[in-house]
C-alpha positions as MATLAB code, in Angstrom:
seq = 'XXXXXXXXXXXXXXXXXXXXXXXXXXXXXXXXXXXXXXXXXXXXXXXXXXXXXXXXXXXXXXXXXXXXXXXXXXXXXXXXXXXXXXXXXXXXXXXXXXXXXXXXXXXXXXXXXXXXXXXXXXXXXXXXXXXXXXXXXXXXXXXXXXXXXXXXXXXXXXXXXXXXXXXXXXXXXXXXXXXXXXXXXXXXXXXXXXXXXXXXXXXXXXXXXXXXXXXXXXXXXXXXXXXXXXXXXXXXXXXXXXXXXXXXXXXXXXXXXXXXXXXXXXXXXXXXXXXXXXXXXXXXXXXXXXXXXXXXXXXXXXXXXXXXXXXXXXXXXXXXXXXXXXXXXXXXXXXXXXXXXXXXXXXXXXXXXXXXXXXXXXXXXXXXXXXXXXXXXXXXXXXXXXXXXXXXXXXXXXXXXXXXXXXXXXXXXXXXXXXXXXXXXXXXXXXXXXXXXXXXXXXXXXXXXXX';
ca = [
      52.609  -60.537  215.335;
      50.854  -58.934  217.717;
      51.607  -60.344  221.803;
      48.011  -59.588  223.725;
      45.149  -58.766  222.336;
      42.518  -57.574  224.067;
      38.929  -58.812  223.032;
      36.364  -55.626  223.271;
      33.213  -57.810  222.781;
      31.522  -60.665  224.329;
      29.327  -63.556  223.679;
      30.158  -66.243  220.991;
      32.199  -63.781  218.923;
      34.610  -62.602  221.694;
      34.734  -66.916  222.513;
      35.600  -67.182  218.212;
      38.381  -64.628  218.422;
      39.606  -65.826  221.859;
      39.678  -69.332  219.595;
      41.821  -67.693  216.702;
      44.206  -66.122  218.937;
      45.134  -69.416  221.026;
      45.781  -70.949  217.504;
      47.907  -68.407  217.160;
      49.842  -68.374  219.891;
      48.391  -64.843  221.158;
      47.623  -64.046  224.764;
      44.292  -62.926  225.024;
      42.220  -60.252  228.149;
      38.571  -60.716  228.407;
      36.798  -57.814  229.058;
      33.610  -58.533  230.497;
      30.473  -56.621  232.392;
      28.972  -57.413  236.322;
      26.412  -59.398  234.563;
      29.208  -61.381  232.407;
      31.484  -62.554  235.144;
      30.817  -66.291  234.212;
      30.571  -66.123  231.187;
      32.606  -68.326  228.877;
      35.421  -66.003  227.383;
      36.080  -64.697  230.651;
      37.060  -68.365  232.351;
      38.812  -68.868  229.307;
      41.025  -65.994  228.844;
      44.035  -65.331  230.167;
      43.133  -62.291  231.698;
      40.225  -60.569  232.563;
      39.220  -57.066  233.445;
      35.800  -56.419  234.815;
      34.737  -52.555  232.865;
      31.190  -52.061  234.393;
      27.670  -52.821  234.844;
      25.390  -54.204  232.925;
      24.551  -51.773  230.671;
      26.519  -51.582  227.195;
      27.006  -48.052  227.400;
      29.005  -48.387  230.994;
      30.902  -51.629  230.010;
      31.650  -52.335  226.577;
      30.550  -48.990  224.903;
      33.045  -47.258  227.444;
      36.172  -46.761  225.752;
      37.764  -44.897  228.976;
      37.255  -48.092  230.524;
      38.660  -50.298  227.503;
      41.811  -48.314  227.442;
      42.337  -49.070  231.535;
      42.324  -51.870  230.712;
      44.861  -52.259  228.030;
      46.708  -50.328  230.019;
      46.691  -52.473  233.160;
      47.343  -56.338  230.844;
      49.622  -54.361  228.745;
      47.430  -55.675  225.639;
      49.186  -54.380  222.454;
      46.032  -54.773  220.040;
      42.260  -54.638  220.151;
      39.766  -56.456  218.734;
      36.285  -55.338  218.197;
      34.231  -58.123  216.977;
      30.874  -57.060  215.882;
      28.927  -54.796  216.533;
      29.765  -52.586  219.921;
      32.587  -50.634  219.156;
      33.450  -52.516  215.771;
      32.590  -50.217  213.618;
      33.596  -46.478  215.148;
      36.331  -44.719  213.411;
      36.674  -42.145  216.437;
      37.708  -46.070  218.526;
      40.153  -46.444  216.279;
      41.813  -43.182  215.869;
      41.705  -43.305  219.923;
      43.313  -46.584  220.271;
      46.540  -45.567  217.852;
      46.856  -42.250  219.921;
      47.507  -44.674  222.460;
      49.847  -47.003  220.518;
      47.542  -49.790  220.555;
      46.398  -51.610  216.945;
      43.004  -51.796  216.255;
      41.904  -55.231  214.729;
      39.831  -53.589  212.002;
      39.787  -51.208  209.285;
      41.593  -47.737  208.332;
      39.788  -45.144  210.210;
      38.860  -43.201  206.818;
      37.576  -46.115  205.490;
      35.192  -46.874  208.523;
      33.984  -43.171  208.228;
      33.051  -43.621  204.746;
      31.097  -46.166  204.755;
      29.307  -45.748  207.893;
      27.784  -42.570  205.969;
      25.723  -44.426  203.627;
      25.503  -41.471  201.389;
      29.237  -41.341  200.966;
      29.481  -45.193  200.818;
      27.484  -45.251  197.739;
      29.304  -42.088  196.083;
      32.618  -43.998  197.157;
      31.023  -47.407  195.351;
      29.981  -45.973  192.261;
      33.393  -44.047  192.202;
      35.225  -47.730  192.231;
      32.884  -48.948  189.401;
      30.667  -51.129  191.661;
      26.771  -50.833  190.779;
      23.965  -48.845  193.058;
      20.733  -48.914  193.691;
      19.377  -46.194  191.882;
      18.009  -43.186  194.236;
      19.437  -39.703  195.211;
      23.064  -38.526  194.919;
      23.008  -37.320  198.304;
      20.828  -36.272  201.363;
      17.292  -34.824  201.254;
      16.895  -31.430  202.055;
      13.784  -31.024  201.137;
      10.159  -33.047  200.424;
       9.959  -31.511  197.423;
      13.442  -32.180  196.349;
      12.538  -35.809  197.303;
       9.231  -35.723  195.138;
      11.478  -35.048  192.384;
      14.141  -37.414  193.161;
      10.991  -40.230  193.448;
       9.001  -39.051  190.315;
      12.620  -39.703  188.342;
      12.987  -43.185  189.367;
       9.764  -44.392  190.160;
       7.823  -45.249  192.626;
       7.967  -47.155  195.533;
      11.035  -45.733  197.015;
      12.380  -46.045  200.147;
      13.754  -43.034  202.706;
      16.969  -44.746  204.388;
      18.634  -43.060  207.113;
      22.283  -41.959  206.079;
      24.156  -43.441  209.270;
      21.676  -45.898  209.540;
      21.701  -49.756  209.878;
      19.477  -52.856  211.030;
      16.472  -51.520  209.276;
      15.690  -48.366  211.743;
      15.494  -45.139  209.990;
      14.220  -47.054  206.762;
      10.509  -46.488  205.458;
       9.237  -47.848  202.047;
       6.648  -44.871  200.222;
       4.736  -46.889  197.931;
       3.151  -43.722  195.864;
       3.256  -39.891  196.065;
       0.778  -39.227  198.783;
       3.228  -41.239  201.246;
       6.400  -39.562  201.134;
       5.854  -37.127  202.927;
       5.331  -39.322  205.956;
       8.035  -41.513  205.391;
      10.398  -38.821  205.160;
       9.332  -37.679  208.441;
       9.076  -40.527  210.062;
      12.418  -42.144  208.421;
      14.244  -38.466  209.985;
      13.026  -38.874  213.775;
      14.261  -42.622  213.747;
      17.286  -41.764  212.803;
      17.537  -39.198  214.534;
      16.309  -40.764  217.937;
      18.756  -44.029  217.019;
      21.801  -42.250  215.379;
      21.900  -38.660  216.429;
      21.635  -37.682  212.923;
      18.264  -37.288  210.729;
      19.958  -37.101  207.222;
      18.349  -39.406  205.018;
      18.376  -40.145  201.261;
      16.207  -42.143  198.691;
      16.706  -45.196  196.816;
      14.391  -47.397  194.518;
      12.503  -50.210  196.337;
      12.791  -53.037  194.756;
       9.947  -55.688  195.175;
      11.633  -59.046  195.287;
      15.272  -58.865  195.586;
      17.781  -61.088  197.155;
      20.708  -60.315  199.638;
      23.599  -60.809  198.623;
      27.185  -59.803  200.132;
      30.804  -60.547  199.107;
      33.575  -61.359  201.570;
      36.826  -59.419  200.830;
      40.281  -59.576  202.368;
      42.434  -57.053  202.186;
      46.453  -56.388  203.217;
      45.823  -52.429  203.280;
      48.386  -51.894  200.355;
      46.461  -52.420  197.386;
      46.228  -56.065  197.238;
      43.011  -57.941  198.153;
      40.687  -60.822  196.974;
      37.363  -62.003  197.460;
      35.806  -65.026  199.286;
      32.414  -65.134  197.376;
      29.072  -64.797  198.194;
      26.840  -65.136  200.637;
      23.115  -65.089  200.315;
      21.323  -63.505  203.203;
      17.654  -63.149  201.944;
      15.857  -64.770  205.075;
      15.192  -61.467  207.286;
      12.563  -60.621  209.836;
      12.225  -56.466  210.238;
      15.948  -56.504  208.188;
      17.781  -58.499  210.515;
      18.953  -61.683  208.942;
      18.695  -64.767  210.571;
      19.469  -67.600  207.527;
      22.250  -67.271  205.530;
      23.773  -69.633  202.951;
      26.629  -69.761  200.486;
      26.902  -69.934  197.509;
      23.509  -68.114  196.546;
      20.861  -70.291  195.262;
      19.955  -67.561  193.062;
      23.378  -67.200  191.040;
      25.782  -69.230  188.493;
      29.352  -69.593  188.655;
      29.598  -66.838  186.215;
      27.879  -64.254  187.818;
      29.082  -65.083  191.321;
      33.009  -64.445  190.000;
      31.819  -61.382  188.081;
      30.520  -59.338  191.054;
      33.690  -60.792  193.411;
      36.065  -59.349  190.975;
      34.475  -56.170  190.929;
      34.646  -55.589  194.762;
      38.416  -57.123  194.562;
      39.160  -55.080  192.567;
      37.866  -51.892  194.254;
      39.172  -52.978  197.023;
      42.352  -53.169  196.097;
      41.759  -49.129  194.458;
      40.769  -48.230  197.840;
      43.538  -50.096  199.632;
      41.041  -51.828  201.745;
      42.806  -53.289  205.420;
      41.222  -56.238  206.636;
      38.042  -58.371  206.366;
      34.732  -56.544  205.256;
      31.336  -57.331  203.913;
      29.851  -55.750  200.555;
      26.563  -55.877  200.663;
      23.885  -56.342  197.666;
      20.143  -56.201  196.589;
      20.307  -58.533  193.517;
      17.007  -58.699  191.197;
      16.742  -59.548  187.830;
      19.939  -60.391  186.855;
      21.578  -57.132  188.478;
      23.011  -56.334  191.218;
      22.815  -52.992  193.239;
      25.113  -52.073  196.179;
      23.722  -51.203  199.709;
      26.205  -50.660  201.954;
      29.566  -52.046  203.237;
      30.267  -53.806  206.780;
      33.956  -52.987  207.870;
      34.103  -55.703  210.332;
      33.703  -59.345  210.872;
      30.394  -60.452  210.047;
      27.981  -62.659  212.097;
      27.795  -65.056  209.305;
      31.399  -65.089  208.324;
      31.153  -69.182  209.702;
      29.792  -69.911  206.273;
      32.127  -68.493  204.001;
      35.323  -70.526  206.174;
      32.787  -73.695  205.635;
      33.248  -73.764  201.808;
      36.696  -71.934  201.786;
      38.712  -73.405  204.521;
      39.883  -70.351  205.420;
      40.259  -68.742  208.901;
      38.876  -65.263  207.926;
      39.551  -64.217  211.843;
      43.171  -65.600  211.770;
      43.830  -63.587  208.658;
      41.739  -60.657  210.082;
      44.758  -60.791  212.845;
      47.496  -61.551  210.491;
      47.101  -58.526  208.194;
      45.993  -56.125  210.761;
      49.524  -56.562  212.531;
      51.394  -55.930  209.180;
      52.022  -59.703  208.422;
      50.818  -59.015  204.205;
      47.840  -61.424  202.414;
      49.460  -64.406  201.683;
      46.489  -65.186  199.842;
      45.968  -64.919  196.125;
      42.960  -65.040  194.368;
      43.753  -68.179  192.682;
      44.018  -70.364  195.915;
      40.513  -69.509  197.074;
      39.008  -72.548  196.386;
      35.069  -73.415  197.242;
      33.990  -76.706  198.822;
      30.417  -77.167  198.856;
      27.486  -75.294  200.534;
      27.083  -74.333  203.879;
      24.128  -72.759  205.661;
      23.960  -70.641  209.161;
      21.356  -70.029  211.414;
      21.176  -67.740  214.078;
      19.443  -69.432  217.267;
      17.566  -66.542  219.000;
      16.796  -66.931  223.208;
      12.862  -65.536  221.793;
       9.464  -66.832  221.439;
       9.260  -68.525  217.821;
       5.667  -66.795  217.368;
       6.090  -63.431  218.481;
       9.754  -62.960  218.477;
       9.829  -61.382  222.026;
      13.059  -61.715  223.939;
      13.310  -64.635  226.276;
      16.074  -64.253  229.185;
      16.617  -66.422  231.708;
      18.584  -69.686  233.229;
      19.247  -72.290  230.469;
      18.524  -76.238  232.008;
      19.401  -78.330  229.672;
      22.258  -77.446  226.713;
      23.277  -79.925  224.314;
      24.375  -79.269  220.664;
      24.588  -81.255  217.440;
      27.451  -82.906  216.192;
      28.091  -84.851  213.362;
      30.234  -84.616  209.815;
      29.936  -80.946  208.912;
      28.297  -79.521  211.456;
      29.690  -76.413  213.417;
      28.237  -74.399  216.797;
      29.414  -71.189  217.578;
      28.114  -70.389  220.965;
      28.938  -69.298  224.478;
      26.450  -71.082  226.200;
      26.335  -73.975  228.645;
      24.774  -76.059  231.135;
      23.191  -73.736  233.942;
      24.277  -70.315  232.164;
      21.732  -67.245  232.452;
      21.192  -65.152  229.415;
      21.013  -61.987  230.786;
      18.365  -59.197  229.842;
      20.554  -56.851  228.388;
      22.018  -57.568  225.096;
      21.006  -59.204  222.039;
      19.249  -62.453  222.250;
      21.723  -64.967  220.422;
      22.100  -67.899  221.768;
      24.494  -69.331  219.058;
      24.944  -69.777  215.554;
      24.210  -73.405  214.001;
      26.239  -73.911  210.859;
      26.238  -77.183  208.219;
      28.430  -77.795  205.539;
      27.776  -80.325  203.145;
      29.211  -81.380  199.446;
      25.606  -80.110  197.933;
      22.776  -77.949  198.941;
      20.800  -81.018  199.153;
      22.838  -82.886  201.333;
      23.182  -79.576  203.270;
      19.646  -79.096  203.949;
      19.340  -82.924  204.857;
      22.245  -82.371  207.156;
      20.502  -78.990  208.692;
      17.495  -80.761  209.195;
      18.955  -83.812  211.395;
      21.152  -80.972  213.238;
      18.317  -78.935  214.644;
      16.056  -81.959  215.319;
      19.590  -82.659  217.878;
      19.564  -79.727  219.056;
      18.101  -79.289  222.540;
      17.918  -75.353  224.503;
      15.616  -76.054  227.696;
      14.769  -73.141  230.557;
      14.378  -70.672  227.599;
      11.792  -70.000  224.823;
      14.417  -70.018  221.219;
      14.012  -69.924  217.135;
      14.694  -73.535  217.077;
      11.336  -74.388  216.019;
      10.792  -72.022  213.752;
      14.023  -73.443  212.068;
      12.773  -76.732  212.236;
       9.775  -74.956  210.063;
      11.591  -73.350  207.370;
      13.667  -76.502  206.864;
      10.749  -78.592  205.580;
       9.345  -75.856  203.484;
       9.099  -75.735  199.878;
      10.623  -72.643  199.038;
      14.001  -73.055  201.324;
      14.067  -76.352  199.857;
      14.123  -75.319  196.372;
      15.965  -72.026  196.919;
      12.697  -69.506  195.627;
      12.750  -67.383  198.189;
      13.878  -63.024  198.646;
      13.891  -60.212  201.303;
      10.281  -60.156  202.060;
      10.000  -63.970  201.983;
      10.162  -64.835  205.562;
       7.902  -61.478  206.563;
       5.329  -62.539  204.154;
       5.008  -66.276  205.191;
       4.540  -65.312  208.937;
       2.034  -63.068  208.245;
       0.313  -65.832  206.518;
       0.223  -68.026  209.314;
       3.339  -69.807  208.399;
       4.302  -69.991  211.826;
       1.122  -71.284  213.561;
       2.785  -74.918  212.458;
       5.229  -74.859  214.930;
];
């Protein structure tokens, strides 16, 4: 087992790993920014190492700095969290040139799949099932004309090393692909230094859904079910349950077997996130997360399993205890993410937080890294923390969910929270009838003016 592990993140996931490594046993270093000397990781490390300013591209983007600083606590492994560094092979090639483990994938494997062109040739390779589109990158528009004619129209341009929706534009008929190619290729080239881009059928009402896997990096690995993530705004998700209100027993252990299994073909290290569009009655692979996920909270509600823990353990050499056959699910759980931004308009919402006090209760669960008097500062994401409820059914989960945001109080900033409070009480969550374009679609009805 590893001795020190130094935490290259911050925020509530650097706070869950700092968590899972005192459980352990582990000594942990904090790395933090100028603007996140007080913040709660740092005064609850055992060491901490200051890397830069404010901005993520001096502090936690610089990997100069991150290795100092292993240097100087003599940290013997590094983990990434999410997002940040979490998902860049060239990190983790760096860090074993150094003799320091990286919490996280195989190198190759982060390489391939963060070139969603290769991801998918890698996925249909293992036998899991695509979305159909183009076998590779557009070179030309009239290649893609062809490409769109074959498999119909609408189609979408994605952006090969894309992610969080930029790079991504939806051509509805013939006379519009030109534009979204072009447009799709500057994105992605302005956010990702590359403009290769490929097609891929749009489908009109599909769900999200992604499997958890665990692997030991030696050919054994298992699967923690699903996750449905359908409730996005602009392709970021910000409801997730599990299991899927859209799937039977039957189908959910169908598609986990198939990622086990290629998982265990690819000789998968670590925890990872295979991600689906799922519409009538099939399911089409996306892309795959090599990292912890935002919303792993849910899948440890209904397995009882400590996917960061094991995340450590097998990432230090210490095997998958796990079989298939002891994953056992208890009952549904349901995560939302609590955004510091005006419920309306979405806009970012910094500042000095007054008041702080979270729900409690049987089965409910905060992950956050907030407190009384903390300032969010302007220059990362806007989470304020993640609200998860776990409950024996989906009714008694969205009863549960209900009472635990009506608790939950966030004063001196604008949040979600009442848009939360919204979805809660409306017909569709409640009965489960919802898909990708769900939450866009009832906003720009008006939904929203209720809150």
């Amino acid at each position: 087992m590893f001795e020190k592990i130094l935490i290259a993140n911050r925020g509530e996931i650097a706070l869950r790993v700092l968590r899972a490594c005192k459980e352990l046993g582990i000594s942990t270093v904090a790395v933090h920014s100028t603007a996140d000397a007080n913040a709660m990781h740092v005064r609850l490390a055992d060491e901490s190492v200051c890397i830069g300013p404010p901005a993520a591209r001096d502090s936690y983007l610089n990997v100069p700095a991150l290795l100092a600083a292993c240097e100087i606590t003599g940290a013997d492994a590094v983990h990434p969290g999410y997002g940040f560094l979490s998902e860049n092979a060239r990190f983790a090639e760096i860090l074993e040139e150094h003799n320091i483990h990286f919490i996280g994938p195989k190198p190759g494997h982060i390489r391939i799949m963060g070139d969603k062109i290769e991801a998918k040739r890698t996925a249909r390779r293992l036998g899991i099932p695509v979305v159909p589109g183009s076998d590779g990158g557009i070179t030309s528009d009239a290649e893609a004309m062809v490409i769109a004619k074959t498999i119909g129209f609408p189609v979408l341009v994605k952006a090969a090393a894309g992610g969080g929706g930029r790079g991504m534009k939806v051509a509805q008929t013939p006379a519009d692909l030109s534009n979204a190619l072009a447009n799709a290729r500057a994105e992605a080239q302005s956010a990702f230094g590359d403009d290769a881009v490929y097609l891929e059928k749009y489908l009109a009402q599909p769900r999200h859904i992604e499997i958890q896997v665990l692997g030991d990096g030696h050919g054994r690995a298992i699967h923690l079910g699903e996750r449905d993530c359908s409730l996005q705004r602009r392709h970021q998700k910000i409801w997730e349950e599990g299991h899927s209100p859209a799937l039977n027993i039957a189908a959910s252990n169908s598609i986990g077997e198939t990622v086990a299994k290629a998982m265990r073909e690819l000789e998968y290290l670590g925890v990872g996130t295979v991600e689906f569009l799922y519409e009538d009655g099939k399911f089409h692979f996306i892309e795959m997360n090599t990292r912890i996920q935002v919303e792993h909270p849910v899948t440890e509600a209904i397995t009882d399993i400590d996917l960061v823990v094991e995340q450590i353990r097998v990432a230090a050499g210490g095997g998958l205890d796990l079989k298939q056959e002891d994953v056992k699910f208890f009952g549904h759980a349901i995560e939302c993410r609590i955004n510091a931004e005006n419920p309306q308009t979405f806009m970012p919402s910094p500042g000095k937080i007054v008041a702080y006090h979270p729900p409690g209760g049987l089965g409910v669960r905060v992950d956050s890294a907030v407190y009384n008097g903390y300032t969010i500062p302007p220059f990362y994401d806007s989470l304020v923390g993640k609200l998860i409820v776990h409950g024996k059914t989906r009714s008694e989960c969205l009863m549960r969910l209900k009472r635990a945001l009506d608790e939950f109080v966030v004063d001196g900033v604008e949040t979600t929270l009442p848009l939360f409070r919204t979805l809660v009480r409306e017909k569709d969550i409640i009965d489960g009838d919802y898909h990708i374009h769900w939450l866009e679609d009832f906003l720009a009805k008006g939904g929203i003016d209720r809150v």
